[in-house]
Residue, then its C-alpha position, 0 to 999 in steps of 0.5 A: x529170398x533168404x536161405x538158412x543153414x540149421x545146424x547145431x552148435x557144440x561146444x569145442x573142447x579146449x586142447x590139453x596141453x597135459x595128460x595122465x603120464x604127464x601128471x604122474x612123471x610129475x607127481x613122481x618129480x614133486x616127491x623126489x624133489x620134496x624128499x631132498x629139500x626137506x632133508x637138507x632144510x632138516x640138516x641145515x646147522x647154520x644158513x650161508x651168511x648172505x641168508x642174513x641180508x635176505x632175512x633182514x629185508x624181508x623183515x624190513x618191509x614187515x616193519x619198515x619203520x624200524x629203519x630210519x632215514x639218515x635224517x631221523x624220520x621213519x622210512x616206508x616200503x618204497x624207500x626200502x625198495x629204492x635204498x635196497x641193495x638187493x630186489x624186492x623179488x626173493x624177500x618178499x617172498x621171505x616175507x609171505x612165508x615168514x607170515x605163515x610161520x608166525x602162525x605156527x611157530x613161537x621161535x624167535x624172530x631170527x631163527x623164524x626169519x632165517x627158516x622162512x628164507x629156507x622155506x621160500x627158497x625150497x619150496x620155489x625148488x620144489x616148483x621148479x619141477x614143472x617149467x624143468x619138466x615142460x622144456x624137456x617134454x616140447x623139446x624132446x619127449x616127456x621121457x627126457x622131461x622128466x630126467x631133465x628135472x630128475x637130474x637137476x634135483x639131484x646134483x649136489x650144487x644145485x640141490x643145496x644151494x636152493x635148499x639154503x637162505x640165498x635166492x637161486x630157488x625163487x630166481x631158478x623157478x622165474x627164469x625156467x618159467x619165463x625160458x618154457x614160455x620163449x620156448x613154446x613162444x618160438x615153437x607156436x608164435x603167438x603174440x600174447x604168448x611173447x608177452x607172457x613170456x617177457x612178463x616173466x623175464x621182468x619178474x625174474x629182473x625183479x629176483x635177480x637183475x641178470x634174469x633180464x638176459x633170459x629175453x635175450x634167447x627168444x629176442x635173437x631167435x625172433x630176429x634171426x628168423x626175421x633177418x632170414x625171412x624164415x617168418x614173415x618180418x611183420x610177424x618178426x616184429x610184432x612177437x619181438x615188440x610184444x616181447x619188450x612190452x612184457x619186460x619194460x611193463x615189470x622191470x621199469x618202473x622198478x629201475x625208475x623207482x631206483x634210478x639205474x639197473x641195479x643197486x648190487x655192487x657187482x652189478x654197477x662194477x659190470x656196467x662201469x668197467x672203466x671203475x676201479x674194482x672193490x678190494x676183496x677183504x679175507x681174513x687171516x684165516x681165509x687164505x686161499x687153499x682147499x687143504x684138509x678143510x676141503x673146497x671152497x665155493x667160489x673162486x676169488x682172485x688173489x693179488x698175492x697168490x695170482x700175482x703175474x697172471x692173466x686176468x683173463x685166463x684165470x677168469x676162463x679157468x675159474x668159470x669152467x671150474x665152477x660150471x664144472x662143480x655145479x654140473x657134477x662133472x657130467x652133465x655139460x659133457x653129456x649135454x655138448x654130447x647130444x647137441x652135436x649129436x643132435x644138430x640137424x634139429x638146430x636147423x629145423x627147430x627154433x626152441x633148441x635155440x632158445x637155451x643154446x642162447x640163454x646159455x652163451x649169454x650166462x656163460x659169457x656174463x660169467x666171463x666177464x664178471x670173473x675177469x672184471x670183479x676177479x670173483x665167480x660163484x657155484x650160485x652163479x652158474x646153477x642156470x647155466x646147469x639147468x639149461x643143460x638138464x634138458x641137453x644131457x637127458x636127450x643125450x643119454x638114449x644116444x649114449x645108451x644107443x654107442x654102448x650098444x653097438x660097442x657092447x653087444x651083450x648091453x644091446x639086448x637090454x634095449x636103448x630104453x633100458x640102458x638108458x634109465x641105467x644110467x639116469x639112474x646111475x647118474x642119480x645114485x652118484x649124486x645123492x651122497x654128496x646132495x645130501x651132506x648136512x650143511x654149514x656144520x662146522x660154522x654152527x657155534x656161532x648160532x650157539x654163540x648168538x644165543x648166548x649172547x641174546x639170554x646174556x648181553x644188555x642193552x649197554x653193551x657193545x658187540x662186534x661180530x665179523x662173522x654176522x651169524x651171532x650178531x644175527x642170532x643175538x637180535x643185534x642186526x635184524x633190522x641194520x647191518x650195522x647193527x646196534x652198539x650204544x654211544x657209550x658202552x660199558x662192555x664190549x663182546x667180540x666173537x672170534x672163530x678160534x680154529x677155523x673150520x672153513x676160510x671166510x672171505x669179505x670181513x673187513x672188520x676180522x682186524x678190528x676184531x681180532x685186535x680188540x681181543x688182544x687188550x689188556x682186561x679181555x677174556x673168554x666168556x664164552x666157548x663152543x662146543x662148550x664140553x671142551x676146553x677153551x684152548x679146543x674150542x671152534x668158537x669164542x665170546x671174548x668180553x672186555x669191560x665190565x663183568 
């Protein structure tokens, strides 16, 4: 005898994960965040010299044949990819931009490189909304979600430097990918889940080589609970071996392609820390002061001026200084705020633990870079920065809630309200700043580039310790070193004549400035070109021939 059940099948709907206040808290971000970069992408004199490395890659891969071998013959993309300095990540999204621009600009090919940089690294900003906003929301609330990645838009460092030609966009928008996904990984653990998330923490190695330390986070999580027997060790195992699966299936055939960890000469300083370290090369006018030509963006150790000093000390004072600046002073007290404040959910909740992690391994990588290499940037911290956005907007309700019960008459207004005064507030103080155009003050030697590009022969030699106008002259599109004749009849040497801002790393400045002082060299060329020679920023000095 058989027995059946009739019935009828339905069709279960699939769990949203997003609905309509998500999308309109994120619409809302989408228009803020595409209003300050297209602003500064508006407002940008000259991109940050390290542009032109990213640039000249990306222009490499689309003509790997301009760069030839040390024995003559052509080089292909793999070759590139093995002899690069820098990942394969960032230029080649450069590349993927650079393509679109060539259908809708005639500009030269520098200046379209150097704005396909920009644009990769905005538009990765713009993007980074949404992994910004979803760490917010599963941790705390959409409310804090979204002034998480309100407030990262807007601070000035983070704001500006992916709004430039470096990679923090791009970098920013891989790790906070990969962070939202250990995140809900260690809050509904599943193993495809710790294998997406490990798949995109080797993408983001594949940008920059510390991204690798974002697995870190959701590895400790997975193997403290495990250890504590809070998840069965079955379970604790399987997610953390999905999770190296991820990484290794993106990130090693890369390594083995280039045969170490990373071909970044701070990098191979950090992982061979009994190697002596590089000299650092500063110009004559780069001394170290942040004077009338205001502050600098990185801190640098200096054998003169910190001669007597603990290298460790100094480190520890140099990366609170810049994780200062690139929070604007606010946000990392805010965030430490609400974490104590907060700490009872440090108990119950694993995806907190996530970004606490993340943040003491970026935080202690910085330690040693600054003590090892004697050398920490505002562009290495803007992670750390972002890691506290989701922290300080869950501590601003807390705050709102203390200024009430110390000002009762703020009280009336409500937590909520008070709240969004001071996100908005918060905001406010950081636009001016945010908004500055950048690198004015270097922007003749773009002018003196293309002087240089309508003037120069092909015989003729150049030398340019700033990179900028040899850059623009077409000079060092696809070498660094350039292209200088074995025999030339003249040479053009760029100099800057009054310095608006301190250069570091120009080993060949000497050479330069010593050229300039031969018998027979004058000044061809001078910018701001309405001015006298003697007032002039930058000048085009040419030796040889007329």
């Amino acid at each position: 005898m058989s027995s059946s059940v009739g019935g009828r099948l339905e069709a279960v709907a699939r769990e949203r994960s997003l609905f309509g206040p998500d999308y309109l808290r994120l619409g809302a971000l989408v228009l803020v965040a595409v209003a300050v970069h297209a602003w500064l992408l508006a407002h940008t004199a000259l991109t940050a010299r390290d542009s032109l490395g990213f640039a000249r890659q990306a222009l490499c891969f689309e003509t790997p044949s301009a760069v030839p071998h040390e024995d003559g013959r052509p080089k292909n993309v793999v070759d590139l990819i093995r002899t690069s300095e820098h990942p394969p990540g960032y230029p080649l999204a450069i590349l993927v931009v650079y393509k679109g621009l060539s259908c809708v600009s005639d500009a030269p090919v520098s200046d379209r490189a150097l704005l396909a940089a920009q644009l990769a690294n905005a538009l990765a900003a713009v993007l980074l909304v949404i992994p910004t906003y979803l760490i917010g929301r599963m941790l705390f609330g959409r409310n804090t979600g979204f002034a998480a990645a309100l407030l990262f838009q807007v601070l000035p460092v983070p704001a500006r430097i992916t709004s430039d030609g470096l990679t923090e966009g791009v970098y920013l928008l891989s790790t906070t990918v990969a962070v939202a996904l250990a995140v809900r990984a260690v809050m509904a653990p599943r193993i495809s889940a710790f294998l997406l998330c490990g798949l995109a923490t080797g993408v983001s190695y594949l940008v920059r080589p510390e991204g690798l330390m974002i697995a870190a986070g959701p590895g400790a999580v997975v193997l403290g609970l495990g250890l504590a027997r809070r998840w069965p060790r079955d379970r604790a195992f399987g997610c953390l071996s999905a999770l190296v699966i991820g990484v290794c299936l993106v990130a090693v055939p890369y390594m083995v392609l280039i045969g170490k960890l990373t071909h970044k000469p701070a990098g191979n300083e950090l992982l061979n820390p009994f190697a002596p370290a590089r000299p650092v090369h500063y110009s004559a006018q780069a001394a170290p002061t942040t004077g009338a030509i205001g502050p600098l963006f990185a801190e640098w150790w200096n054998d003169e001026k910190d001669s007597g000093k603990s290298k460790t000390v100094w480190g520890v004072q140099a990366v609170f200084k810049e994780v200062s600046k690139s929070a604007n002073y606010a946000v990392w007290p805010l965030a430490l705020f609400a974490i104590l404040a907060l700490r009872r959910r440090f108990a119950a909740e694993a995806g907190p633990w996530v970004l606490v992690i993340i943040a003491a391994c970026n935080f202690l990588l910085l330690l040693y870079l600054a003590t090892r290499v004697g050398y920490v940037s505002e562009r290495h911290t803007v992670l750390l920065t972002l890691l506290a956005c989701p922290f300080a907007a869950a501590g601003l309700p807390l705050l709102a809630t203390g200024i009430g019960q110390i000002f009762p008459r703020v009280e009336r207004f409500g937590v909520r309200v008070t709240a969004a005064g001071l996100l908005v507030a918060l905001v406010v103080a950081s636009l001016p700043f945010a908004l500055k155009p950048m690198h004015p003050n270097r922007v003749g030697h773009k002018h003196a580039g293309h002087w240089l590009a309508a003037n120069m022969k092909s015989d003729e030699a150049l030398i340019d310790p700033f990179c900028w106008a040899a850059w623009y002259a077409g000079r060092t599109l696809y070498r660094p070193d350039g292209y200088n004749p074995p025999q030339s009849r003249a040479t053009y040497i760029v100099l800057e004549n009054k310095a608006g801002t301190p250069h570091s790393r120009l080993p060949v400045l000497p050479l330069a400035q010593e050229q300039a002082t031969r018998p027979g060299a004058r000044v061809v060329y001078h910018w701001p070109e309405n001015v006298s020679k003697d007032n002039a920023i930058v000048h085009v000095v040419k030796i040889g021939e007329d």
